[in-house]
N, C-alpha and C positions, 0 to 999 in steps of 0.2 A: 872459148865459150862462143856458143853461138845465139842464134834469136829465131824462134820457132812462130812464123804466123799463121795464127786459125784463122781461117773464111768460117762465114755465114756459112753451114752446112744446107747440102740437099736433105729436105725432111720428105723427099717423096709426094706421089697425085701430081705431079705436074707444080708442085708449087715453088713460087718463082719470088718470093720476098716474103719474110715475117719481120713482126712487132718485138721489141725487145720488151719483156714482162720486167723482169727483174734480175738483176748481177747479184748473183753470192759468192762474187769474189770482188775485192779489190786488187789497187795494183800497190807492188811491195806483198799480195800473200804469195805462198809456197802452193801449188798445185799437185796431184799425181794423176797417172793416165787412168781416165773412168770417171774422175770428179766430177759429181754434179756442181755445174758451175755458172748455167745460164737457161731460163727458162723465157721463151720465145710464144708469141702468138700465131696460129695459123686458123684460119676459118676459125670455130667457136671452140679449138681444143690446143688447149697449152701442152706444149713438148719441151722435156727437158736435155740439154745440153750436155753431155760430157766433156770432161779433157781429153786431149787427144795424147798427151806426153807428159814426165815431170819437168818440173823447172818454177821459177819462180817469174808471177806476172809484172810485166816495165810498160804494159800500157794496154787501156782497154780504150774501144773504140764503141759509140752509139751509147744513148740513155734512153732508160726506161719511155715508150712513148714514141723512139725513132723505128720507123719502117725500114729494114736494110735488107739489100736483094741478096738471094743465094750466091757466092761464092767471094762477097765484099770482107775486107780483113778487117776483124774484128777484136781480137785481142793480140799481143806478144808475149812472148813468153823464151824468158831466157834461159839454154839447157844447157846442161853440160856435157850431156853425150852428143853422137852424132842423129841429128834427125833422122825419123824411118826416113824408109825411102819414098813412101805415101805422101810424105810428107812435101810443105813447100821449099824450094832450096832454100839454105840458110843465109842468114845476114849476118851480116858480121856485130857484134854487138854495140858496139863504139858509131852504130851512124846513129847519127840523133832523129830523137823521136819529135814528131809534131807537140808542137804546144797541145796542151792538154784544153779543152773544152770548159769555158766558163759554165762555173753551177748553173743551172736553175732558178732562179729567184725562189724565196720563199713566199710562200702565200702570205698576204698579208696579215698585221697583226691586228686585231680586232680593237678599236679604238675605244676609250673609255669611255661612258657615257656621261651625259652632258648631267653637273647637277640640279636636283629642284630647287625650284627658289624655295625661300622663306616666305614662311605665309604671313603675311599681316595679322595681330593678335586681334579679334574683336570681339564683342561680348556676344553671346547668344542672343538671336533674332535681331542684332543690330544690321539696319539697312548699309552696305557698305556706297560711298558719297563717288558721283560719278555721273557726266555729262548723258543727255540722252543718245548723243550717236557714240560714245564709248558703251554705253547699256546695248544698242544695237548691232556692234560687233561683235561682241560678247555672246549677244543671243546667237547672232550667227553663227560664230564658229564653235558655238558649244561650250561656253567657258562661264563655270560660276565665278562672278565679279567677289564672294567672300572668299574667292582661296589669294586674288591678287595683292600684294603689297603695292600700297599708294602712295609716292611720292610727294602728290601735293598738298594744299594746305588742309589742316584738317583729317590727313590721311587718304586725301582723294582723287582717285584712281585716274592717271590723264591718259591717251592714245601711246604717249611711250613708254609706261607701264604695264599696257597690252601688251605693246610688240613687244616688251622685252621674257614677256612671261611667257608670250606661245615661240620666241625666239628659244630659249630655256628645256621646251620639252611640258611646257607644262597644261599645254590644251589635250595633254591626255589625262583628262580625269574622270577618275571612278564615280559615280553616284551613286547615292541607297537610299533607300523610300524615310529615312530617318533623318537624311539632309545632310550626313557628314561624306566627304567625300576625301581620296589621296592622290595625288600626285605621282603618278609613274615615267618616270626617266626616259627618252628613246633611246633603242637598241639602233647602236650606229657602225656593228660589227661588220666587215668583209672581208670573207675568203674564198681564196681563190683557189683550185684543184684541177690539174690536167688529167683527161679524161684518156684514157689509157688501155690498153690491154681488152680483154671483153666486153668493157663499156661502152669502148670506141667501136670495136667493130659491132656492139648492138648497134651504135649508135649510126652507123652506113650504113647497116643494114635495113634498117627501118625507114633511113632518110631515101633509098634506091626503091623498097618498095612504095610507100608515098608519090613520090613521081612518078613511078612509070606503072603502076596497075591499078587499074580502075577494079574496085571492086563492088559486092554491093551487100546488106547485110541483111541479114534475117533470124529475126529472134522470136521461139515459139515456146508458150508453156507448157513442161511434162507435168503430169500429174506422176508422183513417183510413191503414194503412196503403199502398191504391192511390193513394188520393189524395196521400200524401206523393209516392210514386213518379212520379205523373205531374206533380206541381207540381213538382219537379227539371226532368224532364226538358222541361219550358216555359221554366220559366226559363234551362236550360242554351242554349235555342235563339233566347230569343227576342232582338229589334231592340234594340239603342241609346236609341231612343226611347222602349219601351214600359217599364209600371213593373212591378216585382218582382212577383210574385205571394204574398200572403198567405195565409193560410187562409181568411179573413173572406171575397173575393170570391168563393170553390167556398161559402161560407155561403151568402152573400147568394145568390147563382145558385140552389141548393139552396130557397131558399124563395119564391122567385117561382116556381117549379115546384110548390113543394109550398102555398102558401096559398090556390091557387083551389078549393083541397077543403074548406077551413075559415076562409072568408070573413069569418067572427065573430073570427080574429084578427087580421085584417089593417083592423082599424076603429077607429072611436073611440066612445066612449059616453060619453052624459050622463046622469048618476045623475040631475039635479035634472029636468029633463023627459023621462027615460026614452026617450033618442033614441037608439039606435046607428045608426052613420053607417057602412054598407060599402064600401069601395074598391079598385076594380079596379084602381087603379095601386100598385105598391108603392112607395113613398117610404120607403128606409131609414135611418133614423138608425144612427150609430154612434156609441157614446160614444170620447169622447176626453177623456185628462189634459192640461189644460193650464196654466200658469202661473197662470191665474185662476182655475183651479175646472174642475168638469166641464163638458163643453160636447157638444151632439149633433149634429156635423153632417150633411145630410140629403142624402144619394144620390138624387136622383130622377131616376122612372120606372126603377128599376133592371132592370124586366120588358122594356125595352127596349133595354140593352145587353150585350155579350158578355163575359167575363170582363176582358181584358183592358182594356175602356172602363171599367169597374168600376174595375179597379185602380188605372188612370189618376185617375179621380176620389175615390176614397177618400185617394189620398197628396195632391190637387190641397185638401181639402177639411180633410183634418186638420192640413197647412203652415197653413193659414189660420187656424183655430183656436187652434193655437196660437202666430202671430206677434199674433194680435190681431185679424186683418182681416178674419175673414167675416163677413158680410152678414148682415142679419138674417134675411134669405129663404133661408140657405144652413143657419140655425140652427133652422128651423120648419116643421113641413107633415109633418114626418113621421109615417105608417101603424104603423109596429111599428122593434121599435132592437133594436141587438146591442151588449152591452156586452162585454168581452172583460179579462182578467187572467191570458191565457195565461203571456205573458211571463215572469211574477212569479212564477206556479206558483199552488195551491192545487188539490184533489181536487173542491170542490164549491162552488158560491156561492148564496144569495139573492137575484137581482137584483130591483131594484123598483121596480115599473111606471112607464113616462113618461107621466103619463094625458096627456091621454081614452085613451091607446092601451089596446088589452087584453093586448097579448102583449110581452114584452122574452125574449131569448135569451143564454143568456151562454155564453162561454167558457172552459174551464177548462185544466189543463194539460195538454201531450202528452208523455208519455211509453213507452217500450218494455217490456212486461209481457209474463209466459211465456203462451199459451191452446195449448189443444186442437185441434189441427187434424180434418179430415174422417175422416184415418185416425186418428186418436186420437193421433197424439203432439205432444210439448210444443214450439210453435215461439215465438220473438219478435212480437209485431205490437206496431207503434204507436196506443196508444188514447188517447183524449179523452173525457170528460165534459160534455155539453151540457147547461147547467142552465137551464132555462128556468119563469117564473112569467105566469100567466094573471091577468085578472082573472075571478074564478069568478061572478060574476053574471051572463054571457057566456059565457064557454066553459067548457062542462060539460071533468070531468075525462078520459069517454072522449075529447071532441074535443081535448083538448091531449097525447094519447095517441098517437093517431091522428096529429097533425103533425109531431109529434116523430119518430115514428117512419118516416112520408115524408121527411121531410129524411133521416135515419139512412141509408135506402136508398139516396140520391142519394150519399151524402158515400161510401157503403163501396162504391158500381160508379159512380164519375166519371164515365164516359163515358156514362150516361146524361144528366149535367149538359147532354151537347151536342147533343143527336138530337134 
């Protein structure tokens, strides 16, 4: 018998270390060659691992969370034929393996909460008996003196019947204009979660852009009230097959119109060689919530389909997102992104750049507000907030002015979207 060891495979682009996601195997299972057995992080798109031969696994190397370079050994696996010849020479089974790697800690366990006191019994509207700077803590810290149980004579209330009562949990209390009031317990839970897999690399990536790009934002109101009207009347007509129309696709249309006037947003730059990269194609990201984290995936050549190919592809693109399954190439490549939190509501966002890109768009909520009509009076329209952030080493602030405001025009006369 011999011992077959798998390296960190080349997953190809030049990538030189991934994230271990998660082992679905231990060691002591039986393996065959093809098993999916190890699912790995690379930029924002998880790759899944095969076996490379049968045999049974005697030691896995790295946990969920460790970064490990391409070609570092990471499992063994003991066969009983002779290794391909691809393969690593074999060892001999009988050398011993490294001590195995202490668990984890578990997160901790959420500690019980502390109990209420007992409330002193007193009769209705009776004054409960208690010194004037005990009455003056009391007020202070918020605490009705009839919920305290009093130790001294009489039942009345001293300075270590305070402390022991807001020691206790019990300066949280509820009041009601009727005067009865309850004692709620504090929450003294904590746990703790290592941040892992697409959370972590959200989480560098947004820490990398923060420091090093100054950006600047600008947030202008569309009036989208045609646009609602004629995205009804599409959907009210359109085929079986074709998908709903969203706001996002009259976006997305809207700015393949409007970025060949400001080519600087529709690009990527490199700070460290001072490269910006211009593109004619728009490739647009859209963010998406998915079960694992944010995820952006990538509409391309959007400058070449029509609304409804758009549509088709955004719901084709965000299923996949979030069942797991797109591609890495469906996750990357993108020119400029639109992130969106219409749904959920909010007046205004910060959204924050997906570099190299310079520009990200966001969405905010629509709702129906009184304005001024032509002849001056007060009519309904439905408006929206487009909050949009630039990286400003790039695109001066007139030019994110200016885009903002071309899109603006599209979204408030649609029908230019289509001529």
């Amino acid at each position: 018998m011999s011992e077959y060891r798998y390296k960190m495979p080349d997953v190809g682009e030049g990538i030189v270390e991934a994230e271990i996601v998660e082992w679905h195997v231990k060691e002591g299972d039986t393996v065959t060659e093809d098993q999916h057995v190890l699912d790995v992080m690379t930029d924002k798109a998880t790759v899944e691992i095969p076996c490379a031969v049968n045999g049974k696994v005697t030691k896995l190397v790295g946990a969920p969370g460790d970064v490990i370079a391409v070609g570092t050994e990471i499992m063994f696996i003991a066969v009983d034929s002779a290794v391909p010849a691809e393969a690593e020479a074999p060892v001999e089974a009988e050398a011993k393996a490294e001590p195995a790697k202490p668990a984890a800690p578990k997160a901790a366990e959420p500690v019980a909460a502390a109990e209420a006191p007992s409330i002193a019994s007193r009769t209705g509207g009776e004054r409960p008996l208690a010194s004037p700077a005990v009455r003056k803590r009391a007020l202070e810290a918020d605490i009705r003196l009839a919920n305290v149980p009093g130790t001294g004579p009489a039942g009345r209330i001293t300075h270590d019947d305070l402390d022991d009562f807001i020691k206790s949990g019990g300066r949280l209390v509820a009041r009601s204009g009727s005067g009865s009031s309850s004692v709620r317990a504090p929450r003294t839970g904590v746990t703790e979660e290592k941040v892992i897999g697409l959370r972590r690399r959200i989480s560098e990536n947004m820490s990398h852009v923060q420091r090093t790009v100054p950006d600047i934002a600008y947030v202008e109101e569309i009036d989208v009230t045609a646009l609602e009207e004629l995205r009804g009347h599409l959907n009210a007509s359109k085929s079986d097959d074709q998908a709903k129309l969203t706001f996002i696709p009259f976006l997305v249309m809207a700015l393949t119109k409007a970025l060949p006037n400001t080519p600087q947003a529709n690009a990527h730059f490199d700070g460290e060689a001072m490269l910006l990269t211009k593109h004619d194609a728009v490739h647009c990201g859209v963010a998406a919530a998915t079960p694992n984290g944010l995820m952006v995936p990538v509409i391309k050549h959007a400058e070449s389909l029509d609304i409804w190919q758009i549509a088709a592809e955004l719901k084709r693109l965000a299923g996949a997102a979030k069942d797991g399954k797109a591609t890495k190439d469906e996750l990357t490549g993108s020119t400029i992104t639109i992130t969106s939190l219409g749904a959920i509501g909010g007046l205004v966002t910060t959204p924050i750049l997906n570099a190299p890109e310079t520009a990200i768009i966001g969405v905010n909520k629509m709702q129906t507000l009184p304005r001024y009509n032509a002849e001056g009076l007060v009519v309904p329209r439905k408006l929206m907030n487009l909050s949009s952030c630039f990286d400003h080493r790039i695109v001066d602030g007139y030019e994110a002015a200016m885009l903002i405001q071309s899109v603006k025009r599209y979204l408030e006369n649609p029908a230019t979207l289509f001529m």
